[in-house]
N, C-alpha and C positions, 0 to 999 in steps of 0.2 A: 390510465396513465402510469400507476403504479407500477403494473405489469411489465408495462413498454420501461420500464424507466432498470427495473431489474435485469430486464434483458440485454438494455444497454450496458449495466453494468456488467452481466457474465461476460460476455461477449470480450469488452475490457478488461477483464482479468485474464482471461486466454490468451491477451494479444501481447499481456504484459508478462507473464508467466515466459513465452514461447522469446520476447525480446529477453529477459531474463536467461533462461537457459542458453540463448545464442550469446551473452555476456560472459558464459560459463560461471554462473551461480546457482546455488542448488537449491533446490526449492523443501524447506520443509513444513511448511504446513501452509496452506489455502484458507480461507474462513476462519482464523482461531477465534472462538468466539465464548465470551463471558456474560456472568450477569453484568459485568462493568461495559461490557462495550465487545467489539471486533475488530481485527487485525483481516485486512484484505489478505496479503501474500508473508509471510516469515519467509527470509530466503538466506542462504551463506554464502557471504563477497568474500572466499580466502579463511583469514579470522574473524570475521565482524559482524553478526549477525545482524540481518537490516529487517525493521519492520516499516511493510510497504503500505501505503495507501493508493490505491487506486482509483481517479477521477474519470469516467467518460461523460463525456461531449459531442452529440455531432460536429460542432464547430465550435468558432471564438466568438462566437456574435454576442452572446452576453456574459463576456468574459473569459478569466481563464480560468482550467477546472482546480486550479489548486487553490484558487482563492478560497472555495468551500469550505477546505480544513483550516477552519478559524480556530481559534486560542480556545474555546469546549471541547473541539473535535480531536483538537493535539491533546487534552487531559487526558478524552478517554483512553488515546490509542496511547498515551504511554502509562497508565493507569493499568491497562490491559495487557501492555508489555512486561510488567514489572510482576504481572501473573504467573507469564508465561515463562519467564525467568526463574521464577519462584519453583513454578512445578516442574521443569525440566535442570534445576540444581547450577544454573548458569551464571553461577555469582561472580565469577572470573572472565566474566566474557568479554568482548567490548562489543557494544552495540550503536543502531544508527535509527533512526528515523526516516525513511525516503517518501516520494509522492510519485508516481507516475501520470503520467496528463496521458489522456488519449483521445486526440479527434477525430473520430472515425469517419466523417464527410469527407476531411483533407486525407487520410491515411498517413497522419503523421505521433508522433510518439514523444514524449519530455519525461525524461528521466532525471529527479531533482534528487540530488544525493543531499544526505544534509538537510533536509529541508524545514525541521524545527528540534532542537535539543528537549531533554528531560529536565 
């Protein structure tokens, strides 16, 4: 199930990356990954650099995929953020938090701007 559950998730970062680039945001880093935690997609909206999280789901049938990223899951990814900030000198930047939903049964997509502050 592990397995299957990975695959769901690459899969979903492909789909979110590709709706991304068709947003015209630029994608800079896939997997950032710490001892604190991982960042799905870093991407740049303009000024603003957004750290994505990406949920897949076949469907809504036991809910929706952002519910996941509960108040642990927002520490680490801004815990992790505030890494990645660190190491690339981005102390002036302004940054965002976003979530992508993806249903891959329905081939539908939610792009949550905003979806939890530092």
């Amino acid at each position: 199930m592990k397995k299957q559950n990975k695959i769901k998730g690459d899969i979903g970062e492909e789909i979110a990356i590709k709706s991304l680039l068709g947003k015209g945001y630029m994608i800079l880093e896939k997997n950032f990954t710490t001892k604190i935690g991982e960042i799905d997609i870093i991407a740049k909206d303009k000024d603003i650099v957004a750290f994505i999280e990406v949920k897949s789901r076949l469907n809504s049938n036991y809910g929706n995929p952002y519910e996941a990223v509960n108040i642990k899951k927002q520490r680490k990814i801004i815990n992790t953020a505030k890494l990645y900030q660190k190491y690339n000198n981005l102390y002036n930047t302004q940054f965002r938090f976003d979530i992508i939903e993806i249903y891959v049964d329905e081939n539908k997509i939610n792009h949550i701007v905003n979806a939890f502050w530092a």
